[in-house]
TORPA-4810 file (N, C-alpha, C, O; in nm, 3 decimals):
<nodes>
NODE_1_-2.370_0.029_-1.837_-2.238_0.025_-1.777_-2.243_0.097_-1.642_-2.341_0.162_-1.603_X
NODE_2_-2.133_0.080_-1.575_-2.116_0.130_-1.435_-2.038_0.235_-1.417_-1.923_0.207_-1.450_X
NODE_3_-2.055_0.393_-1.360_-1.960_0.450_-1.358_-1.916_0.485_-1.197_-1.990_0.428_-1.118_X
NODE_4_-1.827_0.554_-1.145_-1.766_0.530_-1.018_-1.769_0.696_-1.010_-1.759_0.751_-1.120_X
NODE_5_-1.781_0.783_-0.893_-1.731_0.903_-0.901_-1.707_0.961_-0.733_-1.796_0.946_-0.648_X
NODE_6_-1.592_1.020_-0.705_-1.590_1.092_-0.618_-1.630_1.223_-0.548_-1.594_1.318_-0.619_X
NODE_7_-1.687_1.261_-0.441_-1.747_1.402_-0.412_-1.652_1.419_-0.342_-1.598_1.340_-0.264_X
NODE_8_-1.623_1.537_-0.373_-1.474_1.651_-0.262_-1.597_1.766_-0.251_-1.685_1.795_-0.333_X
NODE_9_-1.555_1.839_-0.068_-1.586_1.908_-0.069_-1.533_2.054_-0.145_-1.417_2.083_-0.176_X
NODE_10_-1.637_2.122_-0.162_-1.675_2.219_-0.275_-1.574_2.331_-0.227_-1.507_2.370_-0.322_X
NODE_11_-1.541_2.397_-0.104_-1.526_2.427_-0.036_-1.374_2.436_0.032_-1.352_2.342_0.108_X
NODE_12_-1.286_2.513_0.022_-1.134_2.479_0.064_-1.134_2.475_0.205_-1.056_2.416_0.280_X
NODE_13_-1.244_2.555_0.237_-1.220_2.576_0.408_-1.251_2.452_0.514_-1.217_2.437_0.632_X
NODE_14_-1.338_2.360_0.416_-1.346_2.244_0.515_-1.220_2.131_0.442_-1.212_2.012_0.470_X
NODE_15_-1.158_2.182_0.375_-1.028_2.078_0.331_-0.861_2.084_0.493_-0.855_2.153_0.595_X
NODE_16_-0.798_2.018_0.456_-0.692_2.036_0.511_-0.571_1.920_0.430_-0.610_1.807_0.401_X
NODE_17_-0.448_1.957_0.405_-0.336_1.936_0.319_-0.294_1.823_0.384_-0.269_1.841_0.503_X
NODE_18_-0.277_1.696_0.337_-0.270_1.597_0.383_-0.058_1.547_0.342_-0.022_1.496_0.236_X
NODE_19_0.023_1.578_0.442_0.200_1.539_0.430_0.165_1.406_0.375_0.078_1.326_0.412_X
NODE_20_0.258_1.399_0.270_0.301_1.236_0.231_0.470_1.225_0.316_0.515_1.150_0.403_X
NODE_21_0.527_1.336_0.241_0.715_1.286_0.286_0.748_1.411_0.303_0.680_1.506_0.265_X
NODE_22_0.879_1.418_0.372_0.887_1.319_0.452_0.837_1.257_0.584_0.786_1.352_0.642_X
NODE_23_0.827_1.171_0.645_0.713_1.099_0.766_0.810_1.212_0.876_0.923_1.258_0.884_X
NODE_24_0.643_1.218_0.968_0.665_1.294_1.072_0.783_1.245_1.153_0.815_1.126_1.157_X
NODE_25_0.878_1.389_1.249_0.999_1.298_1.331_1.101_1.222_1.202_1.148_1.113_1.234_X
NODE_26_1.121_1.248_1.129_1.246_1.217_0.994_1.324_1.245_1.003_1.320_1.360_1.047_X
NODE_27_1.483_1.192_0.980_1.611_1.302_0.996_1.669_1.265_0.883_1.632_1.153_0.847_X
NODE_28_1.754_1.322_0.806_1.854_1.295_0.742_1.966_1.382_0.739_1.976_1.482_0.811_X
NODE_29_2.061_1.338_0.644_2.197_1.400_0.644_2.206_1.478_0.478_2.309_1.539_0.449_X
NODE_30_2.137_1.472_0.417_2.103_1.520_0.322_2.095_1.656_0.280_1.985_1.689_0.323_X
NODE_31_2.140_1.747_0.227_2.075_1.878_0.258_1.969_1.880_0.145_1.893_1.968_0.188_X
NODE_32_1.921_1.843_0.039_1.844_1.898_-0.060_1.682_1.810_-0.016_1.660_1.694_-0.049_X
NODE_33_1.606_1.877_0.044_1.497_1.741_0.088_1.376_1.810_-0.027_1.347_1.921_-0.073_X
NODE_34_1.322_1.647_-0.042_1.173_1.683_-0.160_1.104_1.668_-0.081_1.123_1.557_-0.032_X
NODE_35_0.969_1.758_-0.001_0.881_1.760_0.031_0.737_1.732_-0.022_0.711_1.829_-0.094_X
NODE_36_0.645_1.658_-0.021_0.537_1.581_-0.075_0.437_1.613_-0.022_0.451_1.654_0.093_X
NODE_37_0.307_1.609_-0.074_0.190_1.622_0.008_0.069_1.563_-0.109_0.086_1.489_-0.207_X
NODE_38_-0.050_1.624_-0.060_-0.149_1.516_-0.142_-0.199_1.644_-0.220_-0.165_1.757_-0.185_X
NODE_39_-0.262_1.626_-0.303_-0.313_1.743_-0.372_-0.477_1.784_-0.306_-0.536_1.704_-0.233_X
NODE_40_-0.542_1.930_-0.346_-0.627_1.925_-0.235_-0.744_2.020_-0.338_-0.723_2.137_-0.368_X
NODE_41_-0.887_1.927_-0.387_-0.990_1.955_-0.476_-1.019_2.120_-0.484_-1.059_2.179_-0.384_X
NODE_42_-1.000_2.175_-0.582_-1.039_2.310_-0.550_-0.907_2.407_-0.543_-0.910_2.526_-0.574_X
NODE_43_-0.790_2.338_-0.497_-0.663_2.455_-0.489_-0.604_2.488_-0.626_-0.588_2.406_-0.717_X
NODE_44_-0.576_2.602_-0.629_-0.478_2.694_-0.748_-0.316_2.653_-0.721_-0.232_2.618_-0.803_X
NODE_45_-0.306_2.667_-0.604_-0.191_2.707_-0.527_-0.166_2.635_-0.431_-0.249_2.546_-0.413_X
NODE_46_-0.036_2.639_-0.322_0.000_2.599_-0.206_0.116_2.667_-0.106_0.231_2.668_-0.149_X
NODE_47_0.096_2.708_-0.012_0.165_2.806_0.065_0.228_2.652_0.145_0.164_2.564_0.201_X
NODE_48_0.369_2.664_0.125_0.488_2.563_0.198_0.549_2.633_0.312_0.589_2.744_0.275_X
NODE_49_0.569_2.612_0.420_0.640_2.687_0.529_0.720_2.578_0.572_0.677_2.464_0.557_X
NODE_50_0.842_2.600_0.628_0.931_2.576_0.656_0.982_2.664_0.762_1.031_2.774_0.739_X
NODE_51_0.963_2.583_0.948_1.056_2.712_1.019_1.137_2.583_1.124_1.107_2.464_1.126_X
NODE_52_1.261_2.661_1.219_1.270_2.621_1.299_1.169_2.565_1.434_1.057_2.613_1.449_X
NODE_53_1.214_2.478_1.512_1.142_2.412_1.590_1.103_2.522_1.705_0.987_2.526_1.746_X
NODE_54_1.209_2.616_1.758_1.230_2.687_1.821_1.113_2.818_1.813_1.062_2.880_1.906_X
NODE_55_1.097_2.833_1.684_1.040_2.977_1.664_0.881_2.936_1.620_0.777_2.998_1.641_X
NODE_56_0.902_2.815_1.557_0.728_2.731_1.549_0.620_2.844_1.459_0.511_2.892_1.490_X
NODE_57_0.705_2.861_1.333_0.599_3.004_1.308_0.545_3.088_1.336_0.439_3.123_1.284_X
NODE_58_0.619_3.160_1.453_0.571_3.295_1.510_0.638_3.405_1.452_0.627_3.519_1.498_X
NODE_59_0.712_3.374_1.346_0.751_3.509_1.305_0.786_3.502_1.134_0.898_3.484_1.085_X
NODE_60_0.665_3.522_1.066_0.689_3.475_0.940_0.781_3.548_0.833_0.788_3.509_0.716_X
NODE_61_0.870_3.686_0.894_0.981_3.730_0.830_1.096_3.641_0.833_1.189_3.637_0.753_X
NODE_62_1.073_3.554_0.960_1.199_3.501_0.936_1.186_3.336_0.949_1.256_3.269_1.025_X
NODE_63_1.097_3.292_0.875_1.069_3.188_0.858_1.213_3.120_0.726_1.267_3.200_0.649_X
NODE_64_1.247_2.987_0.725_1.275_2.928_0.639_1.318_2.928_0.499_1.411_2.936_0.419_X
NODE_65_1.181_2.914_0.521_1.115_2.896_0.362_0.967_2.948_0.387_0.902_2.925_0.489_X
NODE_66_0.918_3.035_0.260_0.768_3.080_0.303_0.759_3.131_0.151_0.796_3.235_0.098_X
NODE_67_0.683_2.995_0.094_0.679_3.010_-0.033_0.515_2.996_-0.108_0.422_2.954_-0.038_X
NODE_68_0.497_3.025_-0.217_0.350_2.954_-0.322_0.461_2.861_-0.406_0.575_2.876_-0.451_X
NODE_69_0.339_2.738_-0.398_0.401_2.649_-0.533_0.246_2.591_-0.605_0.136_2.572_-0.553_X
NODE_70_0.290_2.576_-0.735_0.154_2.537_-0.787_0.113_2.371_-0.787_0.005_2.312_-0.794_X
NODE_71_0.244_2.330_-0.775_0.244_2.172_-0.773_0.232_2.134_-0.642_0.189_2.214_-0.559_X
NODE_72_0.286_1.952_-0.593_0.238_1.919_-0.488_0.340_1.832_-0.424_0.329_1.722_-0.369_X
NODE_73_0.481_1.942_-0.453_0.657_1.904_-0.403_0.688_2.015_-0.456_0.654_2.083_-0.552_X
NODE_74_0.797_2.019_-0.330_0.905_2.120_-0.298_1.013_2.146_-0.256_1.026_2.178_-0.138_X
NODE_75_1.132_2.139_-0.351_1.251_2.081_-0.302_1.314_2.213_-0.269_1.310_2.312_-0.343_X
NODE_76_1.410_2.199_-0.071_1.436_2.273_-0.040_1.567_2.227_0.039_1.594_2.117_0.088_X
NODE_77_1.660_2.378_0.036_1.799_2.279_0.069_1.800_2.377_0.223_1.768_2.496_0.226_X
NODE_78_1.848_2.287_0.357_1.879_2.304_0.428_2.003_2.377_0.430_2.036_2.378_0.312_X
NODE_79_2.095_2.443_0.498_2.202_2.550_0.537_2.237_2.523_0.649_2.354_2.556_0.666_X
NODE_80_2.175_2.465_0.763_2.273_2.432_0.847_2.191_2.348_0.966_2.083_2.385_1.013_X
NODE_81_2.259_2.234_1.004_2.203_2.115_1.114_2.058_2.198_1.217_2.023_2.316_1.211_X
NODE_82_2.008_2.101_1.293_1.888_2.204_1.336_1.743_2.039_1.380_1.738_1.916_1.368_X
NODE_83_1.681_2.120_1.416_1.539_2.019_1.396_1.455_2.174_1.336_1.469_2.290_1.376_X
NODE_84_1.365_2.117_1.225_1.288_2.190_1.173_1.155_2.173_1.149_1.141_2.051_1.133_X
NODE_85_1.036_2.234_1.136_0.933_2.170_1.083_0.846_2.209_0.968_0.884_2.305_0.901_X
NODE_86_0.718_2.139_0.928_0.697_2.226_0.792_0.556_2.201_0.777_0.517_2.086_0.797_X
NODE_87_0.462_2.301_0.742_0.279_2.240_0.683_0.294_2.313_0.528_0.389_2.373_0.477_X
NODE_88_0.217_2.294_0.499_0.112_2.331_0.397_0.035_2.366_0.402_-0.028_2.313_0.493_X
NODE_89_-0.052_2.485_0.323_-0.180_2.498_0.284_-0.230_2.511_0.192_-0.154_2.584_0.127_X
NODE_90_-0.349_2.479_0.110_-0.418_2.488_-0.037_-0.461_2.628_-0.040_-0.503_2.661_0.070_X
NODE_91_-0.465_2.735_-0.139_-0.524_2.800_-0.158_-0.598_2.838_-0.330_-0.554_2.779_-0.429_X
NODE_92_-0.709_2.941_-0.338_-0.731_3.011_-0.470_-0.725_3.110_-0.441_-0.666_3.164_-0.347_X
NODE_93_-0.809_3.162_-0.551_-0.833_3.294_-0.585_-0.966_3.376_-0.451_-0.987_3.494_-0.422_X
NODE_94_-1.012_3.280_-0.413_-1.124_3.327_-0.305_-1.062_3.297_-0.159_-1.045_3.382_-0.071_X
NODE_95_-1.031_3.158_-0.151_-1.056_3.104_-0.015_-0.913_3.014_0.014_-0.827_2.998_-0.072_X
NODE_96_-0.907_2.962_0.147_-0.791_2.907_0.182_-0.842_2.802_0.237_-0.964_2.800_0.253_X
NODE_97_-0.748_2.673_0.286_-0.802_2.553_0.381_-0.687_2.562_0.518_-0.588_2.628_0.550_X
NODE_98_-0.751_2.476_0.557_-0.703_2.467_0.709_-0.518_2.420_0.715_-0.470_2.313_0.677_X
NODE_99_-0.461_2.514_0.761_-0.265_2.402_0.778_-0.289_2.277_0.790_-0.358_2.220_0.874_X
NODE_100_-0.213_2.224_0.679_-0.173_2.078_0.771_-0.127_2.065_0.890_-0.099_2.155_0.969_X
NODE_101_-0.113_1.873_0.914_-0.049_1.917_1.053_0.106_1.943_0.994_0.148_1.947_0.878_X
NODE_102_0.164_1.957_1.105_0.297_2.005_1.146_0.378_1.879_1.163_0.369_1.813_1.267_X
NODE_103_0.475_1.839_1.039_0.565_1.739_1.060_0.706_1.800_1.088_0.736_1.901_1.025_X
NODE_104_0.804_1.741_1.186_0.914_1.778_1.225_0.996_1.698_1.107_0.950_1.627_1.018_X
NODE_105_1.159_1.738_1.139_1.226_1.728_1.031_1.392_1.735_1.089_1.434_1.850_1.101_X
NODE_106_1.470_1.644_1.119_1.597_1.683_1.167_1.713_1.718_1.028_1.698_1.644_0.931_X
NODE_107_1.795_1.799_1.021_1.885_1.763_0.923_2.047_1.786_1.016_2.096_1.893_1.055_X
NODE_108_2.094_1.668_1.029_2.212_1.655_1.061_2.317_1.585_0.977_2.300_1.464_0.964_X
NODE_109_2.473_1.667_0.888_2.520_1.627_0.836_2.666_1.616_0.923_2.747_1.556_0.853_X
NODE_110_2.699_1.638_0.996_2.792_1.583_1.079_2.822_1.521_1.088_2.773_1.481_1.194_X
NODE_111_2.935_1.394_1.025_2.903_1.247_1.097_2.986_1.251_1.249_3.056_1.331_1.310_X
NODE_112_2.929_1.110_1.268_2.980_1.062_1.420_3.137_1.071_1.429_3.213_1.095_1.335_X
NODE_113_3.166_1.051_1.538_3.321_1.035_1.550_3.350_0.893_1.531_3.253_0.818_1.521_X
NODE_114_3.467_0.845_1.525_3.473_0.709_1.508_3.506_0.658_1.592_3.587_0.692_1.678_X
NODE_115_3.415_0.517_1.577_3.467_0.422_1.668_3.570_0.351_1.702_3.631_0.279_1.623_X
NODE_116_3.605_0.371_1.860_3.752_0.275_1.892_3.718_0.151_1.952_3.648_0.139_2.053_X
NODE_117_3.786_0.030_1.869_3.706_-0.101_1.917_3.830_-0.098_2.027_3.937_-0.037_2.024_X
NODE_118_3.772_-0.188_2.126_3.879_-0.215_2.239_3.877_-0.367_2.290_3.933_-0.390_2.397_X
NODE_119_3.816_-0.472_2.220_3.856_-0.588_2.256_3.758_-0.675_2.152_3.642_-0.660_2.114_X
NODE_120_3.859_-0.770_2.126_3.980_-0.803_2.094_4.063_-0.706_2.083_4.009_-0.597_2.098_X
NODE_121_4.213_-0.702_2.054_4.294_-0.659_1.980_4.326_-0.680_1.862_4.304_-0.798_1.835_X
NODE_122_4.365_-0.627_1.782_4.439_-0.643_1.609_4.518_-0.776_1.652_4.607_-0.784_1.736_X
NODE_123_4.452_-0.897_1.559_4.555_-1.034_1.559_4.541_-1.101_1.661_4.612_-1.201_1.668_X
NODE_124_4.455_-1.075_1.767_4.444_-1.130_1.902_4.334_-1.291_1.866_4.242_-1.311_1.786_X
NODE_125_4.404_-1.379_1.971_4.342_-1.545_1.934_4.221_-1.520_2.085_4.222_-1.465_2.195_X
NODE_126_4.168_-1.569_2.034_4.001_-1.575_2.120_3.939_-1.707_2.132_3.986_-1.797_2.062_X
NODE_127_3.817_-1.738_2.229_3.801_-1.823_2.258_3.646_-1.802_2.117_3.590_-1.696_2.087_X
NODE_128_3.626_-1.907_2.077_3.481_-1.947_1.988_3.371_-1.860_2.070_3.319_-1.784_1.989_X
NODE_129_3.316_-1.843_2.199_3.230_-1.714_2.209_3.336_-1.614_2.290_3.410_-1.632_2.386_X
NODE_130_3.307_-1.494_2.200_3.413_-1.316_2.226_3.325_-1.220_2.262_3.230_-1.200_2.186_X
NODE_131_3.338_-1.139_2.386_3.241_-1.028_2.403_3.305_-0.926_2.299_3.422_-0.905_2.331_X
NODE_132_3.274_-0.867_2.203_3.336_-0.778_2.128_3.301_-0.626_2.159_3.198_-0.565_2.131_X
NODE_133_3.370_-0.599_2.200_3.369_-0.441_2.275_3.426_-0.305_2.190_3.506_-0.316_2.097_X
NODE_134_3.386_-0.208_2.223_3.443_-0.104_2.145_3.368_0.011_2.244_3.266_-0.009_2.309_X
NODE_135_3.449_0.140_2.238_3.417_0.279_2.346_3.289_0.315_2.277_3.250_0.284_2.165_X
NODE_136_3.219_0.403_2.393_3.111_0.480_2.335_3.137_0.616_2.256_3.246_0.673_2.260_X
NODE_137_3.037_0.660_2.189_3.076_0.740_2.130_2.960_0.825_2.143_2.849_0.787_2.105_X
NODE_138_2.985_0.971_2.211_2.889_1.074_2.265_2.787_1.069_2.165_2.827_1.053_2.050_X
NODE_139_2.623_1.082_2.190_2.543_1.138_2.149_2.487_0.984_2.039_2.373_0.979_1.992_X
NODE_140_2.592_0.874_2.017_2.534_0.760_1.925_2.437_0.661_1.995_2.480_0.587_2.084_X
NODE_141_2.327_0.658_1.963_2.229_0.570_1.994_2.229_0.426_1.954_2.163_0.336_2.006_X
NODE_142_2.304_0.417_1.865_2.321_0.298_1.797_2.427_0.260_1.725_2.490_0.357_1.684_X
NODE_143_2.485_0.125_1.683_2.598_0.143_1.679_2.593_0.032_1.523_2.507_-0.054_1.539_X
NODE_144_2.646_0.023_1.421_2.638_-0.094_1.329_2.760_-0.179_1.349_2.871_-0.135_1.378_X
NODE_145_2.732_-0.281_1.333_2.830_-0.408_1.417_2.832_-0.532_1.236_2.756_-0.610_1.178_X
NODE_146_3.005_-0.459_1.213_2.969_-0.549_1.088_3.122_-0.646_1.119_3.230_-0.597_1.150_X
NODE_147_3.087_-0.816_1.098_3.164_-0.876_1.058_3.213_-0.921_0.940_3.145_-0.862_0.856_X
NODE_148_3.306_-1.004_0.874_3.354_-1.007_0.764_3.439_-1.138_0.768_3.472_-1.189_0.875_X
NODE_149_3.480_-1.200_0.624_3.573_-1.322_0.620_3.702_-1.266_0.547_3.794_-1.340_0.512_X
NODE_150_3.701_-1.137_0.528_3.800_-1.081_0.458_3.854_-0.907_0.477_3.750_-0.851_0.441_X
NODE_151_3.923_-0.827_0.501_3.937_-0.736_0.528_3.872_-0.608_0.450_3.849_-0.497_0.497_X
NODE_152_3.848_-0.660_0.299_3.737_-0.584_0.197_3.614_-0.568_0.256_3.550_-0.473_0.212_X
NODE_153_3.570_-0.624_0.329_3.429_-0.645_0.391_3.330_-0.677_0.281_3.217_-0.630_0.267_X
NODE_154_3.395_-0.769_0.203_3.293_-0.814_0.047_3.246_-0.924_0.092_3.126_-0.938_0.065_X
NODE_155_3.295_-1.014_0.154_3.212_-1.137_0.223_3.195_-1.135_0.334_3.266_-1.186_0.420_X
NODE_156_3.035_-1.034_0.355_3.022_-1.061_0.534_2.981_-1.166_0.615_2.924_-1.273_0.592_X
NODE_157_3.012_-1.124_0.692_2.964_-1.276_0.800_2.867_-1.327_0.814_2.827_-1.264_0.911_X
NODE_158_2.764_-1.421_0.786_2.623_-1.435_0.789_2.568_-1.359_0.911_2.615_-1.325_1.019_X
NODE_159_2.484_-1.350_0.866_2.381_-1.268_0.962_2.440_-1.100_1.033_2.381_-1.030_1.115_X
NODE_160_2.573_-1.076_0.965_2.566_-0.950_0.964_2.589_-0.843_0.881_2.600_-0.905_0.775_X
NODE_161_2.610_-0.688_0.842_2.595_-0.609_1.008_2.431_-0.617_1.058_2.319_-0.635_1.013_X
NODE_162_2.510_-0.589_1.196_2.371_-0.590_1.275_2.345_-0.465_1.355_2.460_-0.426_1.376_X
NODE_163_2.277_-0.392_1.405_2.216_-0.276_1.430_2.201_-0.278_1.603_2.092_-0.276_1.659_X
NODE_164_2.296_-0.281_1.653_2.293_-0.272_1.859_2.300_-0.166_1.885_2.317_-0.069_1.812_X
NODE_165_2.287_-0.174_2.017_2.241_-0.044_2.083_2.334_-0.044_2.229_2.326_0.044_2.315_X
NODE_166_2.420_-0.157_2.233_2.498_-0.138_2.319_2.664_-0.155_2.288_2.711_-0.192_2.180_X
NODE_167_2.736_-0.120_2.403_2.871_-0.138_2.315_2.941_-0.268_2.356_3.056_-0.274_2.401_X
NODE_168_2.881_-0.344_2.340_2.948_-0.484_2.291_2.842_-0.574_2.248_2.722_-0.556_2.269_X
NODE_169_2.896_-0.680_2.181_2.844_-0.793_2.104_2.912_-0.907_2.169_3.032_-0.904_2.197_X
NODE_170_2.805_-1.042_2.200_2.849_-1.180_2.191_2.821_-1.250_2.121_2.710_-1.301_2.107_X
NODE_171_2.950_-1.275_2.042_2.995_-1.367_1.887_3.020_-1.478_1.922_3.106_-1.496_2.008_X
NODE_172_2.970_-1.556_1.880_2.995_-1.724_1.837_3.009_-1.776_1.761_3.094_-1.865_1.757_X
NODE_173_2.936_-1.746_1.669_2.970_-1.787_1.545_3.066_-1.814_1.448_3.025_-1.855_1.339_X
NODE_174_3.202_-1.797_1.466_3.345_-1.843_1.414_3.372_-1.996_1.471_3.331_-2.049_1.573_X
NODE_175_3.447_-2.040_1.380_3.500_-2.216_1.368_3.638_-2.164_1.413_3.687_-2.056_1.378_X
NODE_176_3.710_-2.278_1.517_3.825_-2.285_1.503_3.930_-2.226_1.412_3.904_-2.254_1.296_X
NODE_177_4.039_-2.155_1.424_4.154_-2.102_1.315_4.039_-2.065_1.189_4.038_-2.110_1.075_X
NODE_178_3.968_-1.992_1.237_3.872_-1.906_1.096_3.949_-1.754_1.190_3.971_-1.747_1.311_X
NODE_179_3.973_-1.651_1.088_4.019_-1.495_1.102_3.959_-1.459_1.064_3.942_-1.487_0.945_X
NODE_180_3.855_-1.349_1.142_3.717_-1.277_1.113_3.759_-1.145_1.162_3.797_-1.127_1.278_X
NODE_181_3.750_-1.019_1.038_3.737_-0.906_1.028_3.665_-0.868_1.102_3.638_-0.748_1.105_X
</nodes>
């Protein structure tokens, strides 16, 4: 028969902690995030850091989070909006491996302000193609653009919402005396 086997180095110091999640540059609105990584041949342990972007681990009293975990996730709740970042390292009882790299991490729970559409108007008759306009809204990069055949927004419009980046849309897609949400 055939058997298959892997060699890891023996050695923690030539290892380094390989991030699964979340992917480098990530944001969410979330505060409780599970942090992931790969497991690493030879470790007991794992030193998780967690600091601001600003301070970049130069001052590990006032780091984050600056923890051991024995497993290979670590769920940690954010406290307040920010960009943050975070490594890992494997350790034992002898020796340590190299930081991972350094993945960033936004947590913003703020939402946006809302949008004011500004053309059409409420009930307004239009021609079959409508530039559909609405104000900007500070700091939004993007905007979701959803149509509808009903005011529930349970039957959307084929082919949307759609994901723009500017503040208007040109719609065509309506038939004669059709009223689109």
């Amino acid at each position: 028969s055939t058997h298959s086997f892997i060699i890891h180095e023996s050695s923690l110091k030539q290892q380094q902690v390989k991030l699964i999640s979340p992917k480098d540059n990530d944001s969410t609105n979330v505060a409780d995030v599970t942090y992931k990584w790969a497991a690493v041949y030879g470790s007991t342990k794992y030193k998780f850091q967690l600091d601001t972007i600003t301070r970049s681990f130069t001052d590990t009293a006032k780091l984050q989070v600056n923890k051991f975990v024995t497993n290979v996730e670590l769920i940690s709740t954010f406290i307040k909006d920010g960009s943050y970042q975070w490594r890992v390292r494997a350790e034992n009882s002898t020796e340590q491996s190299a930081w991972s790299q350094i993945y960033k991490i936004t947590y913003d729970h703020t939402p946006p302000l809302k949008v004011v559409l500004s053309y059409p108007a409420d009930n307004q008759s239009v021609p079959i193609e409508v530039n559909l306009q609405w104000d900007a809204v500070d700091g939004a990069k993007k905007y979701r653009l959803s149509l509808s055949k009903n005011n529930s927004f349970t039957t959307p419009y084929p082919t949307f919402p759609k994901i723009v980046t500017a503040t208007s849309h040109i719609f065509n897609g309506g038939a004669t005396g059709e009223k689109i949400y």
